[in-house]
N, C-alpha and C positions, 0 to 999 in steps of 0.2 A: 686062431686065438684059443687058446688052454682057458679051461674054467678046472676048476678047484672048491670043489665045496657042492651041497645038493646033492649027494649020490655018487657025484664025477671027481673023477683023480688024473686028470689031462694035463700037463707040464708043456708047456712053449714057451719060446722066446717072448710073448706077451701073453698071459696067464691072468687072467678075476680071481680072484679068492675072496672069501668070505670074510668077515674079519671072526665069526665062532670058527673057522678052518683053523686060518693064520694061529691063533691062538692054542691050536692043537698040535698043530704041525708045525712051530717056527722055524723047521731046521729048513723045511721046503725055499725059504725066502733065500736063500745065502746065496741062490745063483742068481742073483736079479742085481740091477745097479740101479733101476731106479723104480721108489715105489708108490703110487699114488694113493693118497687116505681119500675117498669120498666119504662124504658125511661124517669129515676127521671129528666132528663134537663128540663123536661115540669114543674115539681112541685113549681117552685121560682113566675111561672107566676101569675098574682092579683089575677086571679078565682080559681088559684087550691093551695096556698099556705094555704087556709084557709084549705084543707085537712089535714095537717099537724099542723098545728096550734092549731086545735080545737080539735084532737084528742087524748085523754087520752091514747093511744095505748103504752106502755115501748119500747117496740123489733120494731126495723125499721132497713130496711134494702134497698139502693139504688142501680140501676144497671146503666149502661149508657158507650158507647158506646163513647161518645162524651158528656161529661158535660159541658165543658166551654160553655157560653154563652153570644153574643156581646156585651148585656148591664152590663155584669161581673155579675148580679144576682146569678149565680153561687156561690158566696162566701156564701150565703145565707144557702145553701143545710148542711152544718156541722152544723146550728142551726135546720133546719126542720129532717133531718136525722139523723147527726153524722159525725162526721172523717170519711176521706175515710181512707180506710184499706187494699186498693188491688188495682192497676194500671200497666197493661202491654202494651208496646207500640206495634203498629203492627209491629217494626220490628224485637222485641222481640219473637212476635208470631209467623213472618215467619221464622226467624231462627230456629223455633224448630218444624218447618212443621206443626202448626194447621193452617195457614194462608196460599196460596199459594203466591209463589213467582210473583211478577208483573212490571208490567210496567206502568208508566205513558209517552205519548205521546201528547205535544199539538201540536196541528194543528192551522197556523195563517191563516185567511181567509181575503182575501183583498174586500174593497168596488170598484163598476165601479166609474168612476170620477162622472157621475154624484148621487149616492146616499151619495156619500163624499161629494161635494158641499151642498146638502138636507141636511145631517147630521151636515154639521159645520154652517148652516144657524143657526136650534135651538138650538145647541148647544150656540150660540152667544147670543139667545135670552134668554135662561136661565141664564147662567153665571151676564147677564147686569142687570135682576131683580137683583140675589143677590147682587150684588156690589151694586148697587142703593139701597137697604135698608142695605146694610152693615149684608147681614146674612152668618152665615158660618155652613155647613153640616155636622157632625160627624159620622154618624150614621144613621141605617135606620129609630130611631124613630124618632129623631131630623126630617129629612125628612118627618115625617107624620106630626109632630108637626108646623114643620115651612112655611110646603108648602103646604100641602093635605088640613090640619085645614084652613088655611088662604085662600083658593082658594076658597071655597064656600063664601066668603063677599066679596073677593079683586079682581075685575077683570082684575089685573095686575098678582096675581101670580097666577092665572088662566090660563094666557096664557102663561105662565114661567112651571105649570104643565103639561099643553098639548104640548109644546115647549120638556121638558123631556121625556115626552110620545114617542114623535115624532121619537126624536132620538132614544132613545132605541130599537123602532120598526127598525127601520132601521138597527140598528146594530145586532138586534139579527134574523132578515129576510135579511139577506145577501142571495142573490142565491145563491155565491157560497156555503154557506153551504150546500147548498141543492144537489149540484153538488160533495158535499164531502162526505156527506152519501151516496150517490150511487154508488162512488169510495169505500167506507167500506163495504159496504154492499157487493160486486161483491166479493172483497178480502176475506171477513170472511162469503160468500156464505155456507159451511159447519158447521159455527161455532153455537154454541146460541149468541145473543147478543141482548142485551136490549138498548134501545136511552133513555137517560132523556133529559127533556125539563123543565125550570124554569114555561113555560107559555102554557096555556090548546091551547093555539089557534097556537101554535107550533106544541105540538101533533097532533092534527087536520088535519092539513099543512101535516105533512109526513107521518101517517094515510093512507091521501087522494092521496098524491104521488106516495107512494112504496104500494099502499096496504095489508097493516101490520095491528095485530092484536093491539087497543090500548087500555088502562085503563087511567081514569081519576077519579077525585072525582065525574064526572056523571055517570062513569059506574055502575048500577046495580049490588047488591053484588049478584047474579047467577052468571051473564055472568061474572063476575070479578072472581070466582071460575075458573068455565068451562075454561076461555084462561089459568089462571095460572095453572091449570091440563094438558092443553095442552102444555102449552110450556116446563112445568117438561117431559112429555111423550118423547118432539121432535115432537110431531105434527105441532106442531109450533116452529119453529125455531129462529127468530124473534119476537120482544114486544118493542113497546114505548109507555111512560108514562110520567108522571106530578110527582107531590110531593108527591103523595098518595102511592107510593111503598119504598119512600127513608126509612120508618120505619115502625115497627109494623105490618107486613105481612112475611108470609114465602115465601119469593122469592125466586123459584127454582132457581138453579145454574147454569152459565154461565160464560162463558171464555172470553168475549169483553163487555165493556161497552162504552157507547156516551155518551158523555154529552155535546148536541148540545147550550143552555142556563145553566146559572146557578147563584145563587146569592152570594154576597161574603162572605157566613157565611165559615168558617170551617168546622163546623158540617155538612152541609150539602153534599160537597166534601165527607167526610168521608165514611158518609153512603152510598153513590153512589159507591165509591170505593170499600164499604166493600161486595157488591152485587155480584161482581166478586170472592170473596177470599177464598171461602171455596178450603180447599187443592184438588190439582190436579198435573198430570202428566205435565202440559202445563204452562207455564208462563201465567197468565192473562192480559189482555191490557185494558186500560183505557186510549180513546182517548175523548182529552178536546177539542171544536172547537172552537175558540177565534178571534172577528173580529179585524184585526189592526188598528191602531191607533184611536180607539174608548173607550168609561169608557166600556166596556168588558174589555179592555187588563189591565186596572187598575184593575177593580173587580176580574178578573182571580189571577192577581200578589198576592192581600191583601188576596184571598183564600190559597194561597200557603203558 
């Protein structure tokens, strides 16, 4: 088997390629007939649709886990692909034992008075930009478009971005979460369990706390092998991470998952959930930690 992308430039009769390769190289594709998209939700996006676009390929074939996606681009994937032809929901799946059976548990975490005062400060100072130019937020692009764009000229939604910063930081560095993964952690002391964190400097945080083994998109792809060999083993019983494990890696199996931050796609709940499910004798647990009355407890809600 050819791989294609990473450093290697190997051409077989069956070839991997990347999809940032593919999109450099599309002429490579024209000797293939038939081409399978894994994790086709990424293919709709500007850089990689030209993979599909430009390639004379007949046979395509897409897989996905989670296809919808925020900006509805998804509808897109029946012209780059085809009709989908096969959808089972997970609870389809656990009813027939390829999934195991689980549990979803949120955890609501409260702010002290004063990081709720701190909090509803910028939170005051954000809302009053938008109303004062009358903008309204739909979406996480809109949000790059209307606020991120315009913050580098406007020193008003400048301070309305780091006003949102602010908060957010606050909400998702609540102590007590930190106070609650150490109450999980005592609890499922025997168990494997993995923490996801939406933000690198989260991991970091309880990394540096509980000293736990972590992966991030800095970690070195050795040392990124070597821990996930170890915690397949049980050497390591424990592992927290960032976005870089939600797909496309064989994540050994485990019975609890964290998901201490998280952002409000679907998709990405999904594949956090789906880390725990391979079948087993034990119900799986999936504890969400969600600060009260904070845009977590909203983001949580529109992810459900």
């Amino acid at each position: 088997i050819g791989i294609y992308g990473g450093g290697e430039k190997e051409l077989k009769p069956i070839t991997i390629i990347t999809y940032d390769s593919a999109a450099i190289y599309p002429r490579e594709l024209r000797r293939f007939g038939l081409l399978v998209f894994d994790e086709c939700h990424h293919l709709p996006a500007p850089s990689y649709r030209l993979i599909a676009e430009s390639a004379f390929t007949p046979l395509r074939l897409g897989l996905s886990a989670t296809p919808e996606r925020s900006d509805m681009a998804h509808l897109d994937l029946e012209r780059l692909i085809g009709p989908e032809v096969y959808r089972r929901s997970p609870s389809d799946l656990t009813g027939e034992r390829y999934l195991a059976q689980y549990e979803e548990v949120r955890v609501d975490i409260a702010l002290s008075s004063e990081d709720e005062a701190r909090y509803n400060e910028q939170r005051r100072t954000y809302r009053s930009f938008l109303q004062r130019r009358r903008i309204h937020i739909n979406s996480p692009e809109e949000f790059q478009q209307k606020i991120i764009y315009m913050s580098a000229r406007d020193a008003q939604a400048r301070e309305a971005m780091l006003a949102w910063r602010e908060a957010r930081n606050i909400a998702m560095n609540a102590p007590a979460k930190y106070a609650e993964i150490e109450r999980l952690l005592h609890t499922h002391a025997n168990d494997q369990v993995i923490i996801f964190s939406e933000y690198n400097q989260v991991v970091d945080e309880i990394r540096r706390r509980f000293c736990l083994p972590s992966i991030t998109y800095k970690t070195p792809a050795d040392e990124r092998r070597a821990i996930l060999e170890r915690f397949r083993s049980g050497q390591y019983t424990k592992l927290v991470t960032g976005r870089v494990l939600n797909e496309g890696v064989d994540v050994p199996d485990c019975r609890v998952a964290i998901i201490v931050s998280g952002n409000s796609t679907k998709r990405e709940y999904i594949q956090r959930l789906g880390r725990v499910l391979r079948p087993k004798a034990q119900h799986a647990l999936l504890y969400e930690l969600v600060t009260s009355g904070t845009t977590e407890e909203d983001i949580a809600n529109r992810r459900r």
